[in-house]
N, CA, C and O atoms as CSV, one atom per row, in Angstrom:
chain,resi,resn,atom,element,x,y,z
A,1,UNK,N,N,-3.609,-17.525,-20.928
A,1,UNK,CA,C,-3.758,-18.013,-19.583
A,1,UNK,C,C,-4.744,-19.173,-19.589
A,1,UNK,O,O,-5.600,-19.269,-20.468
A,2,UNK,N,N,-4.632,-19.929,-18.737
A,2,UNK,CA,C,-5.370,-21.223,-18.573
A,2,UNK,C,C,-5.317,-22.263,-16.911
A,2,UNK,O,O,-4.400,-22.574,-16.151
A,3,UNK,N,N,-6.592,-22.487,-16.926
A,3,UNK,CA,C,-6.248,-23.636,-15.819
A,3,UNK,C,C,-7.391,-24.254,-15.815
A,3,UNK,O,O,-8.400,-24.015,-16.480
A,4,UNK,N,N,-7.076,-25.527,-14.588
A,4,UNK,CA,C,-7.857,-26.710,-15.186
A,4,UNK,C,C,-8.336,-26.649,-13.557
A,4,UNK,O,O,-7.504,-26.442,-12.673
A,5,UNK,N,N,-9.423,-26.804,-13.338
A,5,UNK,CA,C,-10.192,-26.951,-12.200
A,5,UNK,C,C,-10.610,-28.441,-11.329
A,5,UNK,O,O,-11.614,-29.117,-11.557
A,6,UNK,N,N,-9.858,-28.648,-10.587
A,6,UNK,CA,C,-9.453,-29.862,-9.799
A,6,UNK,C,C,-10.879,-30.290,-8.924
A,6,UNK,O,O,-11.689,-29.365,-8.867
A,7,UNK,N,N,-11.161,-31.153,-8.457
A,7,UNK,CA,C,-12.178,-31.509,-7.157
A,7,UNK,C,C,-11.607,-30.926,-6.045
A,7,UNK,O,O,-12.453,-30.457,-5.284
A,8,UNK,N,N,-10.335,-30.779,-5.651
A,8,UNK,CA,C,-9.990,-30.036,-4.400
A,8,UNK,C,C,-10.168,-28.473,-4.717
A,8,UNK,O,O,-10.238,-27.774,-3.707
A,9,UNK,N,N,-10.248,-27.854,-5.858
A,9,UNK,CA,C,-10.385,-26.755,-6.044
A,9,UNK,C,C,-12.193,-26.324,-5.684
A,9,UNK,O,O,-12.742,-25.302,-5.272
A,10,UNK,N,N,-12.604,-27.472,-6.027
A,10,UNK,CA,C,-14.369,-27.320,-5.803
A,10,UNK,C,C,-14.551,-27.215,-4.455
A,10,UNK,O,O,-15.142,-26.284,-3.908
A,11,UNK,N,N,-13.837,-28.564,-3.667
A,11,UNK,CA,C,-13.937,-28.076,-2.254
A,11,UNK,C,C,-13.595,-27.081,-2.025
A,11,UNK,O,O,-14.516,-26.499,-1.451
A,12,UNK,N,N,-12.692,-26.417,-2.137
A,12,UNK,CA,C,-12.119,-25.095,-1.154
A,12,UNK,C,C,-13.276,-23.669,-1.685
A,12,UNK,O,O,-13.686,-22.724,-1.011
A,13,UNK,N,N,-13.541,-24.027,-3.152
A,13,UNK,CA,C,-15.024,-22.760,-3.381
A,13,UNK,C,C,-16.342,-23.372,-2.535
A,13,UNK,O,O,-16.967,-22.514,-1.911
A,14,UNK,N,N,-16.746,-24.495,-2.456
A,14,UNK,CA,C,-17.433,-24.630,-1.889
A,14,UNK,C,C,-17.725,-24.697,0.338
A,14,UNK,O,O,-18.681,-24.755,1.111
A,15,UNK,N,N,-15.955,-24.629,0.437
A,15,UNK,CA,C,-16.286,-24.128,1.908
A,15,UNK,C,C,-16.634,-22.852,1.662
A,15,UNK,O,O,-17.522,-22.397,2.383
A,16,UNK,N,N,-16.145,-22.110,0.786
A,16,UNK,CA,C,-15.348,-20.217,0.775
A,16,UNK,C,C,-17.411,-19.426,0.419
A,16,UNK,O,O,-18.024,-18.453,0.856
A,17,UNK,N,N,-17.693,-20.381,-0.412
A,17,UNK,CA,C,-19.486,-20.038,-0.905
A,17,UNK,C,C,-20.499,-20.491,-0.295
A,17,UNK,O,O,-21.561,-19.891,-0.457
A,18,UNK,N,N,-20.455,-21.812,0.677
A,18,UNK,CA,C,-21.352,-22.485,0.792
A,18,UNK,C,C,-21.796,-22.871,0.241
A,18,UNK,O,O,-22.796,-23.421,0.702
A,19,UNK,N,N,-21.585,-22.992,-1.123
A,19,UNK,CA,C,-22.753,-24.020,-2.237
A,19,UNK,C,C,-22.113,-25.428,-2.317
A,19,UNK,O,O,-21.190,-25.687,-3.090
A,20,UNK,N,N,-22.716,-26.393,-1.390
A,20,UNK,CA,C,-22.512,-27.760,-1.597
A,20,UNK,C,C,-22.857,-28.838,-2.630
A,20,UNK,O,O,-22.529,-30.020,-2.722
A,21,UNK,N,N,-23.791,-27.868,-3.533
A,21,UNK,CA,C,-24.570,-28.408,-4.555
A,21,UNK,C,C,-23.805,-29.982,-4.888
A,21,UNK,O,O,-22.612,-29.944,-5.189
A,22,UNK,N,N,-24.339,-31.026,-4.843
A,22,UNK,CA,C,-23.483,-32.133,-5.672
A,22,UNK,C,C,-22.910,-32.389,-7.053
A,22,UNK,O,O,-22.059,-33.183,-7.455
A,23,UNK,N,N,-23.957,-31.073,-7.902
A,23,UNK,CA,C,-23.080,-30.776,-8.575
A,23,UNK,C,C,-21.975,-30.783,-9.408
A,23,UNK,O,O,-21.640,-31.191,-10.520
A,24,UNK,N,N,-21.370,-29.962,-8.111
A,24,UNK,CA,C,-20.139,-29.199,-8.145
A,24,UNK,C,C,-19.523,-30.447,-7.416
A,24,UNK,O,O,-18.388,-30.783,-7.752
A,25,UNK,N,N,-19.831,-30.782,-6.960
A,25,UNK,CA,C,-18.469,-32.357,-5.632
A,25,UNK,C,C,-18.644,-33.516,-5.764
A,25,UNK,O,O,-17.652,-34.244,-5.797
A,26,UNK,N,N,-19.893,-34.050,-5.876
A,26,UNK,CA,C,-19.800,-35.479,-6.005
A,26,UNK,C,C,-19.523,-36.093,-7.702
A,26,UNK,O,O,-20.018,-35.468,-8.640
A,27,UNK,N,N,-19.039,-36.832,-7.846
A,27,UNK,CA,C,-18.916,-37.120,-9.104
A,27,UNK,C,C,-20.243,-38.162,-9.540
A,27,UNK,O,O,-20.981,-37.830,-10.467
A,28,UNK,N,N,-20.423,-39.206,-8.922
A,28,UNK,CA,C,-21.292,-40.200,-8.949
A,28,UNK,C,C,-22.226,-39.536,-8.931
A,28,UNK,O,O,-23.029,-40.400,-9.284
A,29,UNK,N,N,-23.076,-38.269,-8.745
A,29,UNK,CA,C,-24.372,-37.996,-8.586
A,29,UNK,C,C,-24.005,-36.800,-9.909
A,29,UNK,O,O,-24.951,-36.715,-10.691
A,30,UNK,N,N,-23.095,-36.111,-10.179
A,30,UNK,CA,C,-22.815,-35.100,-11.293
A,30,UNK,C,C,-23.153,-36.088,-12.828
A,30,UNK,O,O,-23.737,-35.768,-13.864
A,31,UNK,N,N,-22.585,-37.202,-12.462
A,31,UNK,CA,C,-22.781,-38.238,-13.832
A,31,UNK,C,C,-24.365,-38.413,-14.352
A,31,UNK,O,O,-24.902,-38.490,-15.458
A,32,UNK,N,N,-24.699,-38.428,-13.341
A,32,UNK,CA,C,-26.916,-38.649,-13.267
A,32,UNK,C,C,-27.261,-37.266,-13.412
A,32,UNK,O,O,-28.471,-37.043,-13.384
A,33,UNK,N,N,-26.485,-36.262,-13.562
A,33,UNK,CA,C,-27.213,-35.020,-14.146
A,33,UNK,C,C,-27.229,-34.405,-15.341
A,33,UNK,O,O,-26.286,-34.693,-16.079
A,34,UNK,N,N,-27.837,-33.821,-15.653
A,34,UNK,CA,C,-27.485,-32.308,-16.856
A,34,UNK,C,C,-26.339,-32.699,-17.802
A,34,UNK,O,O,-26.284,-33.189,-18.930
A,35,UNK,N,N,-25.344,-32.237,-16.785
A,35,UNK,CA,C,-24.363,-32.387,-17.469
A,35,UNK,C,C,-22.922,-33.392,-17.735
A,35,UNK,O,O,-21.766,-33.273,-18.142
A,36,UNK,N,N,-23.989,-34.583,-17.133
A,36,UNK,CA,C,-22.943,-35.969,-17.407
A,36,UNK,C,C,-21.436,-35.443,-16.365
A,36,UNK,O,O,-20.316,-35.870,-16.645
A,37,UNK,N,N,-21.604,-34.785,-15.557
A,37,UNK,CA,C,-20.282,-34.887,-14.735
A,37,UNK,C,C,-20.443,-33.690,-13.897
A,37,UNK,O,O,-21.348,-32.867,-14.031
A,38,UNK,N,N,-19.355,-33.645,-12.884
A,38,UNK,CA,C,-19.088,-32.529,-12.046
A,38,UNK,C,C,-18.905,-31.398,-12.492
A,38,UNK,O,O,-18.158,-31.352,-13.469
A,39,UNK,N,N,-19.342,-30.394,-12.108
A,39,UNK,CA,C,-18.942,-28.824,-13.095
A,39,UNK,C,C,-18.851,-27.610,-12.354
A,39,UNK,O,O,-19.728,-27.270,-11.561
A,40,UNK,N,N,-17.668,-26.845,-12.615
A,40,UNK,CA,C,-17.167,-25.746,-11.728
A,40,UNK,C,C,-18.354,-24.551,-11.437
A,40,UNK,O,O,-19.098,-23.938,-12.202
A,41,UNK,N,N,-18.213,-24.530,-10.328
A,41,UNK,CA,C,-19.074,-23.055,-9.932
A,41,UNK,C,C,-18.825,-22.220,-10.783
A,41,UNK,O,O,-17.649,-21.973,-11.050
A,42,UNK,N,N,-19.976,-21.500,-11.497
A,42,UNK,CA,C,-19.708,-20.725,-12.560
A,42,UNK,C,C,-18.834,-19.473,-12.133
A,42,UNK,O,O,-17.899,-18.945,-12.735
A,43,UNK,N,N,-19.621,-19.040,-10.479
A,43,UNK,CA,C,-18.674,-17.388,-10.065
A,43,UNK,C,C,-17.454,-18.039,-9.696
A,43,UNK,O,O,-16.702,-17.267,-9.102
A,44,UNK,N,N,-16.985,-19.236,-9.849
A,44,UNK,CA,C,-15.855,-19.346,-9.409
A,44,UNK,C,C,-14.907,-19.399,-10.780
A,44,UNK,O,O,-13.690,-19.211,-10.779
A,45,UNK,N,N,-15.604,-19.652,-11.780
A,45,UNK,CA,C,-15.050,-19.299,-13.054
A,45,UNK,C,C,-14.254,-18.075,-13.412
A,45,UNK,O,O,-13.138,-17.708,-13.780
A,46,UNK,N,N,-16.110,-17.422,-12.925
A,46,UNK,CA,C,-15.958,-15.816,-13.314
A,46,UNK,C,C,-14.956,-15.193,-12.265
A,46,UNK,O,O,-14.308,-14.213,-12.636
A,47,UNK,N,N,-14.773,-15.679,-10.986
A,47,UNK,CA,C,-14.125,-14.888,-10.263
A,47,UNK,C,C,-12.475,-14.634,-11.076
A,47,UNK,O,O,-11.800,-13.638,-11.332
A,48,UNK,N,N,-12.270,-16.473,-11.336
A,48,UNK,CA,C,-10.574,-16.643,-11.450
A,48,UNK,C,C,-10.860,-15.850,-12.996
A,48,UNK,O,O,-9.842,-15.536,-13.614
A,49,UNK,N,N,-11.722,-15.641,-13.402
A,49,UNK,CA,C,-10.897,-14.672,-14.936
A,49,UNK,C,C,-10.950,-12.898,-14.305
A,49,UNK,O,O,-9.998,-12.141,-14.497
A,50,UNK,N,N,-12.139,-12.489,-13.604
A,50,UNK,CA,C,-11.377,-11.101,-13.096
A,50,UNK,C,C,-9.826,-11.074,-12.520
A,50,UNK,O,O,-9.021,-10.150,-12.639
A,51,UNK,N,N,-9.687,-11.999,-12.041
A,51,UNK,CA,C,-8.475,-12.107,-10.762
A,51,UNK,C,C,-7.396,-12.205,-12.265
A,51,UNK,O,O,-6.304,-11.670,-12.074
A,52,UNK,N,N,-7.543,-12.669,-13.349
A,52,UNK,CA,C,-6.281,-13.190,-13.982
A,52,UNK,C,C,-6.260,-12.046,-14.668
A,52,UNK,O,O,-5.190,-11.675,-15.150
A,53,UNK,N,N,-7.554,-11.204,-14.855
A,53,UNK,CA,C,-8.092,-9.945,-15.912
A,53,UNK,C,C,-7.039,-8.973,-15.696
A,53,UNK,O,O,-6.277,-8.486,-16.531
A,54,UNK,N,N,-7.156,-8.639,-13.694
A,54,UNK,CA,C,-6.570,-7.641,-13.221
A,54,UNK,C,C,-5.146,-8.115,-12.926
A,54,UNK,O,O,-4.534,-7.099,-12.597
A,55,UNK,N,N,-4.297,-9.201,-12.885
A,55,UNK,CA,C,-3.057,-9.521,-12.882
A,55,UNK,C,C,-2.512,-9.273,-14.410
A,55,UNK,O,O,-1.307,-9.150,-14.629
A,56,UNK,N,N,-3.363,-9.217,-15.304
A,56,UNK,CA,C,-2.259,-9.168,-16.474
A,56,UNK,C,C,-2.982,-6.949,-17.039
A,56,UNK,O,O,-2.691,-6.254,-18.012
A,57,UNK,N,N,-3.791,-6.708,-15.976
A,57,UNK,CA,C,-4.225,-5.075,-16.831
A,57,UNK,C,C,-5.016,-5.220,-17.300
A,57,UNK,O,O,-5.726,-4.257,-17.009
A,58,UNK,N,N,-5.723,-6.071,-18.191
A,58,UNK,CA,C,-6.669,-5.716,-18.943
A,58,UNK,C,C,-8.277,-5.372,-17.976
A,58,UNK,O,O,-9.312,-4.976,-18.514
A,59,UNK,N,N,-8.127,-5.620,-16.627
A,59,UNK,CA,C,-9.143,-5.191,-15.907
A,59,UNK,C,C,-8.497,-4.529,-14.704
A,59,UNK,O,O,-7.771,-5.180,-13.952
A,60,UNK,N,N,-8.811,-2.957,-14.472
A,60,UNK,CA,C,-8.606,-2.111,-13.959
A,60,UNK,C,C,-9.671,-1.438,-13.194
A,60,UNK,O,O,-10.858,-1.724,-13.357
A,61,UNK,N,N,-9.098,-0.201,-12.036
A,61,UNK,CA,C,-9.783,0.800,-11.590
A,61,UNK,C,C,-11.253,0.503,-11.149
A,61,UNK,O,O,-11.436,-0.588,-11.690
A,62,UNK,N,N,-12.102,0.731,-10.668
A,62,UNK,CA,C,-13.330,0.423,-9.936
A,62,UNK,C,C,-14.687,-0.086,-11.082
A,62,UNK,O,O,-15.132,0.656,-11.958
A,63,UNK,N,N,-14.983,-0.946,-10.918
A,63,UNK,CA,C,-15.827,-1.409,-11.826
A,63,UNK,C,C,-17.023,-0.728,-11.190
A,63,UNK,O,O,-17.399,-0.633,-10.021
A,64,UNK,N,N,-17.613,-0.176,-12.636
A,64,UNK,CA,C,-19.354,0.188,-13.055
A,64,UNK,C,C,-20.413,-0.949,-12.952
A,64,UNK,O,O,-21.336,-1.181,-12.172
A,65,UNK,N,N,-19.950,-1.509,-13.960
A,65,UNK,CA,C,-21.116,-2.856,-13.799
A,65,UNK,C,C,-19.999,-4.100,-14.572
A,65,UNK,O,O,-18.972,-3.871,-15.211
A,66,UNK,N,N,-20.487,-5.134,-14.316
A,66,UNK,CA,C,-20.012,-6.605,-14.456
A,66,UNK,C,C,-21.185,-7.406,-15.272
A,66,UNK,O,O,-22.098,-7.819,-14.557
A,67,UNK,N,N,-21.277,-7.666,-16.595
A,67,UNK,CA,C,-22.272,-7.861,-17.278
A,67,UNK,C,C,-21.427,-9.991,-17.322
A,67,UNK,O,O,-20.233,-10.169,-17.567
A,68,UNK,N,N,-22.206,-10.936,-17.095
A,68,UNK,CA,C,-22.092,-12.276,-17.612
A,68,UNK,C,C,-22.416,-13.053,-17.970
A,68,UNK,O,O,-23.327,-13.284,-17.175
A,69,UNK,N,N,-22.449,-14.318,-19.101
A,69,UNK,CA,C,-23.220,-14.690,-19.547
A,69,UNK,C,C,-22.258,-16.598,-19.055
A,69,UNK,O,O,-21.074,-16.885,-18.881
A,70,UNK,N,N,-22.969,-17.056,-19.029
A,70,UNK,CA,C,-22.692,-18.294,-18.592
A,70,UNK,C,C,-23.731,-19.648,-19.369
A,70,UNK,O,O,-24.694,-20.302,-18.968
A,71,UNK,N,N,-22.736,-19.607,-20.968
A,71,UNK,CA,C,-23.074,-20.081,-22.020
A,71,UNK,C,C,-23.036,-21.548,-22.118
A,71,UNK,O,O,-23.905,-22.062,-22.823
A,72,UNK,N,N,-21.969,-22.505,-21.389
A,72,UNK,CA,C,-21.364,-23.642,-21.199
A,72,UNK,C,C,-20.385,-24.028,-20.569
A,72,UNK,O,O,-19.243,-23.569,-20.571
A,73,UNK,N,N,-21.091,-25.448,-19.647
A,73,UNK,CA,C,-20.623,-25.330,-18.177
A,73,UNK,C,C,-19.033,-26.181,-18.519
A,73,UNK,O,O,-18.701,-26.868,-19.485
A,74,UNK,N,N,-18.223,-25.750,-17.177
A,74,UNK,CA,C,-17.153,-26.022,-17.533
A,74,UNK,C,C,-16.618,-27.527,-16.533
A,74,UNK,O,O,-16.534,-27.316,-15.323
A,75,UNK,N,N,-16.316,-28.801,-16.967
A,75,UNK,CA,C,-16.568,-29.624,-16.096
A,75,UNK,C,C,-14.986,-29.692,-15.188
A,75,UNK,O,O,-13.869,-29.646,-15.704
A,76,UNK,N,N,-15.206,-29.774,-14.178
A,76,UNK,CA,C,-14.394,-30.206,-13.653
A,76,UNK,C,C,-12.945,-31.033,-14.068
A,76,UNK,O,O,-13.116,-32.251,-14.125
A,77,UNK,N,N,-11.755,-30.642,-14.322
A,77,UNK,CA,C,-10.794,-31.663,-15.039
A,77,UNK,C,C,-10.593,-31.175,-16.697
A,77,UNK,O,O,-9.836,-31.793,-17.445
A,78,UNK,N,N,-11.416,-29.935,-17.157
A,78,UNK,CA,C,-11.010,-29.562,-18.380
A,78,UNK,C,C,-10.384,-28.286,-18.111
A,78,UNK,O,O,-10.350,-27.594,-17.094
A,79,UNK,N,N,-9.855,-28.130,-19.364
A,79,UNK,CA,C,-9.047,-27.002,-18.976
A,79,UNK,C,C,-9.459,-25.529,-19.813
A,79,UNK,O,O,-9.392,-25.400,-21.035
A,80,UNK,N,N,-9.840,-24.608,-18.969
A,80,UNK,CA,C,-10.181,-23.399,-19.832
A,80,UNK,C,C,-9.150,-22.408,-20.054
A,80,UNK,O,O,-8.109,-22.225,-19.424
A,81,UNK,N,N,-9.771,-21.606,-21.382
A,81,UNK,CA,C,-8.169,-20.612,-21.004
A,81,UNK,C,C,-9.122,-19.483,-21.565
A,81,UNK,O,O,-10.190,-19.535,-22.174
A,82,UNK,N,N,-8.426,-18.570,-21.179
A,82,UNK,CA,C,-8.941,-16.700,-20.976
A,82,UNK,C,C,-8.241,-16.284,-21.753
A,82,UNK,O,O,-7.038,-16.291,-21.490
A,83,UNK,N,N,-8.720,-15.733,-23.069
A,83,UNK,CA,C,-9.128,-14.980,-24.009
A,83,UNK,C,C,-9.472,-13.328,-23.901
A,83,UNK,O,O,-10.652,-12.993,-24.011
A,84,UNK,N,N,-8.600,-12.462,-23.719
A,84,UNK,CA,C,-9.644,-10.875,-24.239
A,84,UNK,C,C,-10.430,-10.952,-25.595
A,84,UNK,O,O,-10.000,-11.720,-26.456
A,85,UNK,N,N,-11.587,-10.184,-25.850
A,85,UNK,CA,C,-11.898,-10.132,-26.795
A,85,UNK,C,C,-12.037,-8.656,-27.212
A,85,UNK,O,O,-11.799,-8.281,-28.360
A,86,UNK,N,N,-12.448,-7.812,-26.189
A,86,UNK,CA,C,-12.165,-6.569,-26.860
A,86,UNK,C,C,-11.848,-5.932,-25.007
A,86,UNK,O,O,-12.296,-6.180,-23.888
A,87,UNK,N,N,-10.547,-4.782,-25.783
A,87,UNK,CA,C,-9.979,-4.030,-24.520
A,87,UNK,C,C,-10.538,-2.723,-25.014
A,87,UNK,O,O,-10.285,-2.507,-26.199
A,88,UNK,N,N,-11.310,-1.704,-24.326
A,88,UNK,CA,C,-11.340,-0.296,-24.436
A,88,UNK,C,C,-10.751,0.363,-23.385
A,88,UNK,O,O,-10.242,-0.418,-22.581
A,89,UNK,N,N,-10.619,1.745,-23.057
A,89,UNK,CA,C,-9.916,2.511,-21.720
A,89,UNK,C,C,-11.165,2.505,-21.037
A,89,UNK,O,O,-11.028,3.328,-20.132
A,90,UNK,N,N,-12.122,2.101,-20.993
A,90,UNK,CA,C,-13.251,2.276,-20.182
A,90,UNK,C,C,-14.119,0.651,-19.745
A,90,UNK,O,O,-15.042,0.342,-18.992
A,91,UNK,N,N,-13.302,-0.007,-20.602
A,91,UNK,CA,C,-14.159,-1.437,-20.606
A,91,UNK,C,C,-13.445,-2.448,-21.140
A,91,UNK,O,O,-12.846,-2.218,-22.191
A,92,UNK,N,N,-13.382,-3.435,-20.688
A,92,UNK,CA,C,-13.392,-4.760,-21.196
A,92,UNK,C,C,-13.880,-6.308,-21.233
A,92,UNK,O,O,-14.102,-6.815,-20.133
A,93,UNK,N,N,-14.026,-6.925,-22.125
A,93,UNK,CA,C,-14.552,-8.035,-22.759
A,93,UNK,C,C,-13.762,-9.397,-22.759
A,93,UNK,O,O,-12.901,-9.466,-23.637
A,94,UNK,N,N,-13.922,-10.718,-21.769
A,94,UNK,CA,C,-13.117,-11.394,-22.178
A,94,UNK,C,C,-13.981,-12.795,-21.980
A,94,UNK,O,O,-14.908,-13.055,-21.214
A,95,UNK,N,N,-13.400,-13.477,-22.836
A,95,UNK,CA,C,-14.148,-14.961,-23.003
A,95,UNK,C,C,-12.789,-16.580,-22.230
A,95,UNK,O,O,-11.585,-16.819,-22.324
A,96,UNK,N,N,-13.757,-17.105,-21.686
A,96,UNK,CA,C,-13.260,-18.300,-21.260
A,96,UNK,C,C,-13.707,-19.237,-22.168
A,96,UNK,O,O,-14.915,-19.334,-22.380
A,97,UNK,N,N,-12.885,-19.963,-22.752
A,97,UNK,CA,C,-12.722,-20.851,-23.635
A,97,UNK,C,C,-12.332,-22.168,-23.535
A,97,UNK,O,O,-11.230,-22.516,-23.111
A,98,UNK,N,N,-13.424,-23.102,-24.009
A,98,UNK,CA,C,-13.174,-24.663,-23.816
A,98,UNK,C,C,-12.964,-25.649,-25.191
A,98,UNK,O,O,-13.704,-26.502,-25.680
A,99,UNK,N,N,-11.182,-24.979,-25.723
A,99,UNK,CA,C,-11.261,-25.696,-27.144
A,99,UNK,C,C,-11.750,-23.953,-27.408
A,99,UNK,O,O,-11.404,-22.902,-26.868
A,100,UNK,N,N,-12.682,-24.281,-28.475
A,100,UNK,CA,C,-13.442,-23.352,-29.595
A,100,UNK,C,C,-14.598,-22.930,-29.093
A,100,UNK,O,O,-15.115,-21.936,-29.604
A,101,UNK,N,N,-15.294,-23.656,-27.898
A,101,UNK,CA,C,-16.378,-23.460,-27.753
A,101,UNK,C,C,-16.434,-22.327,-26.137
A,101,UNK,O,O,-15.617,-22.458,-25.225
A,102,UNK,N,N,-17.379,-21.464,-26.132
A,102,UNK,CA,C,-17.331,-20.703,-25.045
A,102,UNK,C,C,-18.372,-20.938,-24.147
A,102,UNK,O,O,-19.590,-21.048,-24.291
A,103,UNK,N,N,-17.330,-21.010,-22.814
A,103,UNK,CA,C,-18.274,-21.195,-21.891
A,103,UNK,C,C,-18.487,-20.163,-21.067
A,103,UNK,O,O,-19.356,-20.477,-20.253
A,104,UNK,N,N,-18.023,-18.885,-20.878
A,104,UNK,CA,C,-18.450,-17.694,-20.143
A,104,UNK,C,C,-17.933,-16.734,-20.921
A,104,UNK,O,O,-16.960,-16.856,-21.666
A,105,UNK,N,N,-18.917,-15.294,-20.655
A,105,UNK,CA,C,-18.151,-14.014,-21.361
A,105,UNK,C,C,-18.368,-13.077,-20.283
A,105,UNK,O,O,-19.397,-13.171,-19.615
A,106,UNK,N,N,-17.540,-12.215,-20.051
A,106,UNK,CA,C,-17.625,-10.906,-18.936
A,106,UNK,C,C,-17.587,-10.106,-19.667
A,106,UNK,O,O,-16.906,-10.180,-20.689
A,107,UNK,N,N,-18.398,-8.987,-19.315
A,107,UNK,CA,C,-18.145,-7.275,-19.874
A,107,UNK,C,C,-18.028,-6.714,-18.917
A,107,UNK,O,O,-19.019,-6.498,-18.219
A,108,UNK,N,N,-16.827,-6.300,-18.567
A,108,UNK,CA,C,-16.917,-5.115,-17.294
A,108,UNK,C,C,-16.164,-3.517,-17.579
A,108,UNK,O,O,-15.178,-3.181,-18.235
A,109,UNK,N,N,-17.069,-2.822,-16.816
A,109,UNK,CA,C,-17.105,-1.523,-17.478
A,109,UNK,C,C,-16.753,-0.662,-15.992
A,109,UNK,O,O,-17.337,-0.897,-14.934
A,110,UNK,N,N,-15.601,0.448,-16.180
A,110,UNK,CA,C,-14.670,1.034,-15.085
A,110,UNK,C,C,-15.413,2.387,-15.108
A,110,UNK,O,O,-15.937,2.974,-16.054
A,111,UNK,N,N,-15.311,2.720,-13.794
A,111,UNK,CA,C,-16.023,4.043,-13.492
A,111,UNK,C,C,-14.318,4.632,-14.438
A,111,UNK,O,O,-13.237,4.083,-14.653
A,112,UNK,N,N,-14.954,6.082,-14.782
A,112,UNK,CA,C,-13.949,7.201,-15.797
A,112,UNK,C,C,-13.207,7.946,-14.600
A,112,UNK,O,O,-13.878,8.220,-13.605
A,113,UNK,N,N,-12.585,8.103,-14.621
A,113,UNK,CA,C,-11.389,8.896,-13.332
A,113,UNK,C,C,-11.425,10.240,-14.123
A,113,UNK,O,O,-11.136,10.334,-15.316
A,114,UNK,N,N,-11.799,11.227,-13.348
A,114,UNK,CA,C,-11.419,12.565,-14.150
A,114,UNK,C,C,-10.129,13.134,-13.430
A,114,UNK,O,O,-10.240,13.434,-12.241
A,115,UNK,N,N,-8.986,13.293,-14.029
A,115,UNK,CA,C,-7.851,14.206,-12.635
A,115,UNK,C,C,-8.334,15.704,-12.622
A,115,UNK,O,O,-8.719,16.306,-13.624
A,116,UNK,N,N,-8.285,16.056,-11.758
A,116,UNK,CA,C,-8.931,17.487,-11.449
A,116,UNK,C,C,-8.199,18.612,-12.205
A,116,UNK,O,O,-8.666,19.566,-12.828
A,117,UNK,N,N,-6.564,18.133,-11.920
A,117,UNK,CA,C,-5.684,18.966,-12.413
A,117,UNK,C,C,-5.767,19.002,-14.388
A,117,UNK,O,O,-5.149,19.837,-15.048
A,118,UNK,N,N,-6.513,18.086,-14.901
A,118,UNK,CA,C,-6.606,18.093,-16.354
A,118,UNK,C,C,-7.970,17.547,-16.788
A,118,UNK,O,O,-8.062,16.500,-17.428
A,119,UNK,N,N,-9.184,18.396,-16.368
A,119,UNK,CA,C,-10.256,17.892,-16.548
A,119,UNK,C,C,-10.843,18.215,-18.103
A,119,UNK,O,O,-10.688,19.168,-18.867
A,120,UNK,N,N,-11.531,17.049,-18.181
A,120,UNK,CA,C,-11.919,16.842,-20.126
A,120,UNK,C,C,-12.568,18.464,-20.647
A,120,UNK,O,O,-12.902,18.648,-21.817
């Protein structure tokens, strides 16, 4: 899976968050920063890989905790793609990837469902 994060995509996270940061929208002022250009809201990163996590299964059932690390920013106009790295029945691990290099990792970990009718 993969997609490439547009300036109209920044607007529409940035009505949906309120973070106007320039950042994230202006290009001319993103160039004079950090990171030489515009760069996607990181939870908006993280959001679209849960959302793609739980469309393909590998993220399920009520999450415990949501562990993230937000290693390298992803600029605007590149294209990342989502990676699992490790699936357990209780957890999973997946990396967003720019090329070779990673720019976010999630660990999210599912509360255990016991069925009553077949308890451990």
């Amino acid at each position: 899976m993969q997609r490439t994060f547009t300036p109209h995509d920044q607007q529409q996270f940035a009505q949906l968050s309120g973070d106007f940061n320039p950042m994230h929208l202006d290009p001319e002022i993103g160039a004079r920063l950090l990171f030489g250009s515009t760069v996607v809201h990181g939870v908006h990163g993280l959001l679209w890989a849960l959302e793609r996590g739980v469309a393909c299964g590998l993220v399920s059932g009520r999450l415990k905790w949501l562990k993230t690390a937000f290693k390298h920013p992803i600029r605007v106009g590149e294209t990342v793609r989502l990676l699992p790295d490790a699936h357990r029945p209780d957890s999973t691990r997946l990396r967003l990837l720019l090329g070779e290099r990673v720019a976010t990792t999630l660990h999210a970990s599912r509360e255990t469902v016991v069925d009553p009718e077949h308890p451990l």
